[in-house]
C-alpha positions as CSV (number, residue, x, y, z in Angstrom):
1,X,-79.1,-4.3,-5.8
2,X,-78.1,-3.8,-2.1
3,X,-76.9,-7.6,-1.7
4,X,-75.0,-7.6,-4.8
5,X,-72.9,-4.2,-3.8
6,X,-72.2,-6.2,-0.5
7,X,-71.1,-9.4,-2.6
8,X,-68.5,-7.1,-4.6
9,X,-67.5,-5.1,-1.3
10,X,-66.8,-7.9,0.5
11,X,-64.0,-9.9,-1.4
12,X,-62.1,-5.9,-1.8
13,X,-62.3,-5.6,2.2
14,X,-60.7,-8.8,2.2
15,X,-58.5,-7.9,0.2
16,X,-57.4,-4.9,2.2
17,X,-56.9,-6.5,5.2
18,X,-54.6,-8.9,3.8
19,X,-52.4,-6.4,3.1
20,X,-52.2,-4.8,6.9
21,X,-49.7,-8.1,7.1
22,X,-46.0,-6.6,7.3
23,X,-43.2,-8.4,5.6
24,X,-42.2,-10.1,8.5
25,X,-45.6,-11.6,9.4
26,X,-45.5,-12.7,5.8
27,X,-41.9,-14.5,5.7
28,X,-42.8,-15.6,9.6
29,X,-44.1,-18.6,11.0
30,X,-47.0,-17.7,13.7
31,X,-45.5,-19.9,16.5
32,X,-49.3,-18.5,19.0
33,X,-51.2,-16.0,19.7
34,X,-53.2,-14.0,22.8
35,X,-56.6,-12.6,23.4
36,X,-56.7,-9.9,26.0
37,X,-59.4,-8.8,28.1
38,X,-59.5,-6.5,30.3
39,X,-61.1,-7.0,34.6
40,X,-64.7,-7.2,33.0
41,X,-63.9,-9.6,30.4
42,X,-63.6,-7.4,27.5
43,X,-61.2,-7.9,24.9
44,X,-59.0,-5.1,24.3
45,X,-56.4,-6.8,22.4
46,X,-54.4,-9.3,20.5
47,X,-51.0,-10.4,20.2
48,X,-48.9,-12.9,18.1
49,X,-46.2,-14.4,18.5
50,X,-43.6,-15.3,15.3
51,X,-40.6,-16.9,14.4
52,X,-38.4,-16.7,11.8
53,X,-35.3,-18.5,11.6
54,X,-33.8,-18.7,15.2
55,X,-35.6,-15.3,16.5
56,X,-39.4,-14.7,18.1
57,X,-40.9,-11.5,17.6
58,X,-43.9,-10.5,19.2
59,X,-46.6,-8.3,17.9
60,X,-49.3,-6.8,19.8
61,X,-52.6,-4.5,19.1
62,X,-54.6,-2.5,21.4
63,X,-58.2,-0.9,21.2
64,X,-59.7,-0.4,23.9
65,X,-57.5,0.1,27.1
66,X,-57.2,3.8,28.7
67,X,-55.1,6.6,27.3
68,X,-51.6,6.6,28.5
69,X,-48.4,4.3,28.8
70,X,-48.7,0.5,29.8
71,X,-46.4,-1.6,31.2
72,X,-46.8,-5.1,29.0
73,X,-45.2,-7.9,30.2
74,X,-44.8,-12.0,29.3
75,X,-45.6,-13.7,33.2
76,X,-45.0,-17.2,34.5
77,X,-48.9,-19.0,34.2
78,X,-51.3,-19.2,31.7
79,X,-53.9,-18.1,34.2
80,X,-56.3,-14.7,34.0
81,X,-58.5,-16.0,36.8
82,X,-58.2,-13.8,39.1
83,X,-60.0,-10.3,39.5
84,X,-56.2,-8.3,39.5
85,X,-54.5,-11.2,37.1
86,X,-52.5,-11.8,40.4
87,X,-53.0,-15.9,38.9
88,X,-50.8,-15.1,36.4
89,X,-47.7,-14.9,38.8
90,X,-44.3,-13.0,37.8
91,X,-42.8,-11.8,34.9
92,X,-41.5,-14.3,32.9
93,X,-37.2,-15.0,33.8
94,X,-36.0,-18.3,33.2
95,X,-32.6,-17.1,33.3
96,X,-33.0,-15.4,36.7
97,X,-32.2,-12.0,35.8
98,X,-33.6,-8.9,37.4
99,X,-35.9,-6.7,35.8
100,X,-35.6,-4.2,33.2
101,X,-34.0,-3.6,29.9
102,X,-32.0,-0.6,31.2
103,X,-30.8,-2.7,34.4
104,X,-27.3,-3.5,34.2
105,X,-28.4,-7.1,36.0
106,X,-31.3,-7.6,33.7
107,X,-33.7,-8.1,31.6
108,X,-36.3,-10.6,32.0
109,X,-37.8,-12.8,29.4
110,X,-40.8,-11.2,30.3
111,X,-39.7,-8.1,30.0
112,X,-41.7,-6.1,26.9
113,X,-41.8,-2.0,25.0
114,X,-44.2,-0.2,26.6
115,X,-47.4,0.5,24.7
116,X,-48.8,4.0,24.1
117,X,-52.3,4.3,23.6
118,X,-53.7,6.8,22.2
119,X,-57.0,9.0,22.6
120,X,-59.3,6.6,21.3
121,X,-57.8,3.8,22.8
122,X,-55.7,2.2,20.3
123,X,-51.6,1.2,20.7
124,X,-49.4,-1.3,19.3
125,X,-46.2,-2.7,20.4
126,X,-43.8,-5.3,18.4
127,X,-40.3,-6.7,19.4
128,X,-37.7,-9.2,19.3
129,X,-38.0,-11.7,22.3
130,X,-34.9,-12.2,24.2
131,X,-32.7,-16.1,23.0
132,X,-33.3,-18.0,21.1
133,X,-36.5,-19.7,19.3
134,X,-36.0,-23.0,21.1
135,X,-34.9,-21.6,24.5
136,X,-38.0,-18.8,23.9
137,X,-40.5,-21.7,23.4
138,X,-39.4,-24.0,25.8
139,X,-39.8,-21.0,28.5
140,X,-43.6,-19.9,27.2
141,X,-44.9,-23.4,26.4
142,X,-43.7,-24.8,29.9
143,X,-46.3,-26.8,31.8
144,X,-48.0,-23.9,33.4
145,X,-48.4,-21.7,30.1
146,X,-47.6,-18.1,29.8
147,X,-50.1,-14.7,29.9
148,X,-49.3,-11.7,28.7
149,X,-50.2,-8.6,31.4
150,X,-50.8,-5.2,30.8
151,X,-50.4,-2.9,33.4
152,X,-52.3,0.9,34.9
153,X,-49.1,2.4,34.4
154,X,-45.5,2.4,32.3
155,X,-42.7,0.6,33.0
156,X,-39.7,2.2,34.3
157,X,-37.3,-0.6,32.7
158,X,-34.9,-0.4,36.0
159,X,-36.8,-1.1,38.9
160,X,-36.8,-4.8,39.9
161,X,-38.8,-7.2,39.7
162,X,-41.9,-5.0,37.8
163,X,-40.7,-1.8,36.6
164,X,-43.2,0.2,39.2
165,X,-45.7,-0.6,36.6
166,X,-48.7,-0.5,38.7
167,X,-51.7,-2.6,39.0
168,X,-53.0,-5.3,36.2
169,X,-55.4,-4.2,33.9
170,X,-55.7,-6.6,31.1
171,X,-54.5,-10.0,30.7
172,X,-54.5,-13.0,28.1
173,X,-53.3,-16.5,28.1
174,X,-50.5,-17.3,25.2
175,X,-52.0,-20.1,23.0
176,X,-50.3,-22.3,20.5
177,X,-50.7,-21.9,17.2
């Protein structure tokens, strides 16, 4: 009797997560995605990455990371290696712009919302990245990759080139889909 309530339950939790999709995600082509993990190794997110017609939006989720606002930020390599995420270089900027979306000289590709995380460690964060798809593409899926950083502390969205964002405190590398 116990096995056949799981058979039934199963296909109707299925179901239901289908439908945390939004509208976008369903119209949307999922262009990659990211697995963050945090200094041990953990994973305390995911993120990915969509387009849909000349636009990329990225959408990111958050369970386990300290309660508070985080910097999160697109940067230059594909690399989490090491301990700090220091591999992962700068933020994202092919056009050379300074930092921050409320800098009259900026903003940076790389340049994401912050994410507030709640009590128990959950967040989310979505936006529109900045040009266009092939421009956007061309920039993440360069020969060196892209990660996406989360940082100890928000970001200030003026102060160039990181937004006095603090330390790194999670990190993932941004995979093709």
């Amino acid at each position: 009797m116990h096995t056949r309530k799981m058979l039934i339950a199963a296909p109707i939790a299925l179901f239901a997560l289908a439908g945390c999709q939004t509208a976008y995600e369903a119209a949307a082509t999922q262009i990659a995605s990211v697995k963050v993990l945090d200094r041990s190794g953990a994973q305390v997110g995911t993120a990915r990455l969509f387009s849909l017609g000349d636009e990329v939006t990225i959408n990111a989720s958050f369970t386990a990371l300290s309660p508070g606002t985080h910097a999160v930020h697109l940067h230059t390599s594909g690399d989490c290696s090491a301990s700090d995420f220091t591999s992962a270089g700068g933020h994202l900027n092919p056009g050379g712009e300074q930092h921050g979306t409320l800098n009259p000289r900026g903003a940076h590709l790389g340049d994401l919302p912050n994410v507030t995380i709640a009590d128990d460690g959950a967040g989310t964060m979505s936006t529109i990245l900045r040009g266009t798809r092939t421009s956007v593409e061309t920039a993440i899926f360069d020969a060196d990759g892209t990660a996406l950083v989360v940082h100890e502390g928000a970001d200030d969205y003026r102060s160039d080139p990181a937004g006095a964002a603090g330390s790194r405190v999670a990190c993932g590398i941004v995979t093709r889909s």
